[in-house]
N, C-alpha and C positions, 0 to 999 in steps of 0.2 A: 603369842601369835604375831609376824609381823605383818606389814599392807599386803607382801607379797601372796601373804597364805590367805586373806581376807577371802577371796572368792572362791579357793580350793573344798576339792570336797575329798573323800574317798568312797569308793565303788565296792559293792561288795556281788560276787556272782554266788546266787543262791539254785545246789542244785533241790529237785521237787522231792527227788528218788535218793537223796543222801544230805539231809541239813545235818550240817557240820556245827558241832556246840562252839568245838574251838577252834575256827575259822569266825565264827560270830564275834568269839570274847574277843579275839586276837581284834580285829577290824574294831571292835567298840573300846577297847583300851588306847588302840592307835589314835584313832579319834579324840578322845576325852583328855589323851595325853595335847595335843596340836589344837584343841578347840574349833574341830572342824565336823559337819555334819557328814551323816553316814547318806550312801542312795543304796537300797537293796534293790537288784537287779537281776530276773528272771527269765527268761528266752523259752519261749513256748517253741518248737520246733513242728516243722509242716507237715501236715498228715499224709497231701502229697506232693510232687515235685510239682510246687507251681511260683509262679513271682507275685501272684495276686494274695490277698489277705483273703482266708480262708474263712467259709459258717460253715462249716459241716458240721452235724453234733458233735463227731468226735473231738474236731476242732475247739469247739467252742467248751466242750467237759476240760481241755486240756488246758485251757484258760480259766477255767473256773478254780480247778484243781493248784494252778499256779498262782491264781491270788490268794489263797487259802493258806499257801507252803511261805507266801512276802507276807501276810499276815501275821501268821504263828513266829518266822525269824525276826521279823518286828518286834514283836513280843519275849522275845528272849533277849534281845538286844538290852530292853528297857528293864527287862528285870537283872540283867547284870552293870545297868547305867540307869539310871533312872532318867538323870538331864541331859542322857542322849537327845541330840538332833536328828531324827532317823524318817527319811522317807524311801516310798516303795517303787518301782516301774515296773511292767507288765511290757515284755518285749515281744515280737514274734521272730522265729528262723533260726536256726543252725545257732546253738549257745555260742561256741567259739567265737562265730562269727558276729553275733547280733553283739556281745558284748564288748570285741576289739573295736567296731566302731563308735561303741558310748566312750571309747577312753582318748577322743581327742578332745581335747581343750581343757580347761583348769582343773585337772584331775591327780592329785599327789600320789595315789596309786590304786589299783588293784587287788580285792583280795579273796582268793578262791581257797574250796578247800582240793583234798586230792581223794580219786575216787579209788586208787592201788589198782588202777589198767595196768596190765602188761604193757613193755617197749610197743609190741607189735599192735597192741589196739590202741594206746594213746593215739597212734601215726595215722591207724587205718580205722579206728572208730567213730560213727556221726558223735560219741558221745563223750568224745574226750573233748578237755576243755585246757589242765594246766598248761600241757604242751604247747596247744595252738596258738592259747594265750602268750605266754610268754613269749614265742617268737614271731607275734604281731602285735601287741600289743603298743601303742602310742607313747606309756607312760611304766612307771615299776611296777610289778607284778609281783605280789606275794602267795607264794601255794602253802598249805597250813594243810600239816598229817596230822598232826598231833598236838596239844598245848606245850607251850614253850618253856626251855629248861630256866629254870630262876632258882633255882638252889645253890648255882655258884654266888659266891658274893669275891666280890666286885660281881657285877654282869658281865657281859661281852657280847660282842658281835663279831662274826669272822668275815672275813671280806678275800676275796683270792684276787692274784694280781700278777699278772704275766708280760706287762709294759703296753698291753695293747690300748685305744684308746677306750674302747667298752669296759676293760679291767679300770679303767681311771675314772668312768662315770659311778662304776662300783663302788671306790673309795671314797668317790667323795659322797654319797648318798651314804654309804657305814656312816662315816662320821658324824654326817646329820643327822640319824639315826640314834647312835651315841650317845649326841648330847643331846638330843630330846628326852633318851631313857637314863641319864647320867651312871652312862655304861662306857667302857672302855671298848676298844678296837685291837685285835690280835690280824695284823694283816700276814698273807700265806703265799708265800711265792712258789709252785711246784714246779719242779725241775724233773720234767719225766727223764728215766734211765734209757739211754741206748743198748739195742742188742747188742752192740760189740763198745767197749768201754777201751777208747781209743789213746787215755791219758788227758792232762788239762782239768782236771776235777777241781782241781782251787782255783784255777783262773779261774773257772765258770763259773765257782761259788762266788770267789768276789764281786765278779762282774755281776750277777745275779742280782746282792746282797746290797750293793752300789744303786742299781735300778731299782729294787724294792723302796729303797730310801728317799731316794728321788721323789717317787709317786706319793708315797702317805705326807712325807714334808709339806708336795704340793697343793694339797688334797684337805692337810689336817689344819692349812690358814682358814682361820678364824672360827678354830673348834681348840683353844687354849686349855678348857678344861678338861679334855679329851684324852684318855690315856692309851699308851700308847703298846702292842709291842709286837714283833716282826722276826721273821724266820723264812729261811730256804729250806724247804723240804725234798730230798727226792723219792720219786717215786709215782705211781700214776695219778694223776691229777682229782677224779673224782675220789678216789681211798681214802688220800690223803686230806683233800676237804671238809672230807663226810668223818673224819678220826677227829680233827683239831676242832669240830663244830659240833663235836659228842656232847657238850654239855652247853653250848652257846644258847641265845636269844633264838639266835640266828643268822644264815651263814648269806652274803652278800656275793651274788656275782654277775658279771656284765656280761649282756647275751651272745659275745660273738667274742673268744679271745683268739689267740694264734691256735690252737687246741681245733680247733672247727674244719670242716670238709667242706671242701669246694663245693657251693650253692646251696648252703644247709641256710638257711635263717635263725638257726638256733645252733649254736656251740655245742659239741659233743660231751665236753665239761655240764653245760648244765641240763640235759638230758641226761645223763647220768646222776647227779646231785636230786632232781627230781625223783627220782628211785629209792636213791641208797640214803642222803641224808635223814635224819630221825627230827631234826629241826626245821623251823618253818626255812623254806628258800627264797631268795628275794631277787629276781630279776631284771637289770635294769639297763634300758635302753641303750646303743652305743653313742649317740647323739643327745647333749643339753635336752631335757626336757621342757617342754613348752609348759607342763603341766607345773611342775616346780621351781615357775619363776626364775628362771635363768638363761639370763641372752647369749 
């Protein structure tokens, strides 16, 4: 661990109505790997629409019921770590919301499990959390469906990479990532197909192939043992992700590439990957994070 990670923690969102085993292991491996303490983090949400802190019984049964669900994911944490460092908080308001604002300041990342909302209720439910998170979140955001594939040897991480500058905070978080798990990096350039195929296909691959190089070169200084390997894909960007990340750790990408609709906060690439991927997804900021020590 270096000075930079000394005061880092990582955040874990615990829901009441779905504790997630392998969202727990996944956040207490991370941990034990980087020698950083865990915060399990809970959001009691408002019985009614008000700004004030609530005693209603009901209120207060739903705070009871939420120390009970940090207690017990504590308790699991430690029987899968024992010298886990692991404490609790009791939040109140809208999860999405109560926990994007715990993730400003020395925070290495986020890590939620996924509750399988449809498109339509992630956007439009009080109860969706990975979505919101991801495209407000302060700091990287990990969403965990299922425990992580480790049956390939070497490991890997996929990272997708389109030149934008959010694809390039991707890369270089894969690689720290990487070599923290001394796992290899397969980085993914998709080159979606046009409805009418105009000519120019090897220009665009090179050109493509050129730029993919560019970014992991820049990306992979000072991750030497870091191994390496890179491909242009065509085809549509989430498929193709969620195919090349079938047996990954897990698949890395930046919230906002050229892929994204005008006034989206979140990239249509990784609303899609949130769905389809089978592997945990790792979301991370377009902007240096404050959280991971770098000016």
């Amino acid at each position: 661990m270096t000075n930079q990670d000394a005061d880092q923690q990582i955040l874990v969102g615990i829901d009441p109505n779905d504790p997630s085993v392998p969202m727990l292991t996944w956040a207490a491996d991370e941990a034990e790997r980087r020698g950083l303490p865990l915060r399990l983090l809970l959001a009691v949400p408002p019985v009614h629409d008000t700004q004030q802190r609530e005693s209603t019984p009901q209120h207060i049964s739903r705070r009871e019921q939420g120390g009970e669900a940090l207690a017990a994911a504590r308790d699991t944490v430690l029987r899968h770590t024992p010298r886990a460092r692991v404490s609790t908080e009791l939040l109140d308001g809208q999860p999405a919301v109560a926990l994007c604002r715990r993730t400003v300041g020395p925070i290495r990342m986020i890590v939620v499990g996924s509750r399988g909302l449809s498109r339509a209720a992630e956007i439009l439910s009080a109860r969706s959390v990975a979505v919101p998170l991801s495209a407000q979140a302060h700091c990287p955001v990990v969403v965990v469906k299922s425990p992580e594939h480790t049956a390939r040897h070497p490991a890997r991480l996929v990272v997708g990479v389109d030149g934008s500058a959010s694809s390039r905070e991707a890369a270089k978080f894969a690689f720290e990532e990487a070599d923290a798990r001394h796992a290899s990096v397969h980085a993914v350039w998709v080159w979606p197909r046009p409805l009418i195929e105009f000519g120019g296909g090897e220009a665009g691959l090179e050109e493509r192939t050129r730029r993919l190089g560019e970014v992991v070169a820049e990306c992979s200084t000072g991750h030497p043992g870091v191994s390496l390997t890179q491909e242009v894909r065509r085809g549509h960007p989430v498929e193709e992700l969620a195919r090349a990340a079938s047996d990954a750790l897990a698949v890395v990408v930046g919230r906002r590439g050229f892929g994204g609709y005008t006034g989206m906060r979140l990239g249509s690439v990784v609303h899609g990957l949130l769905h389809r991927a089978e592997c945990p997804v790792i979301t991370v900021p377009g902007e240096p994070s404050q959280a991971r020590g770098r000016g």
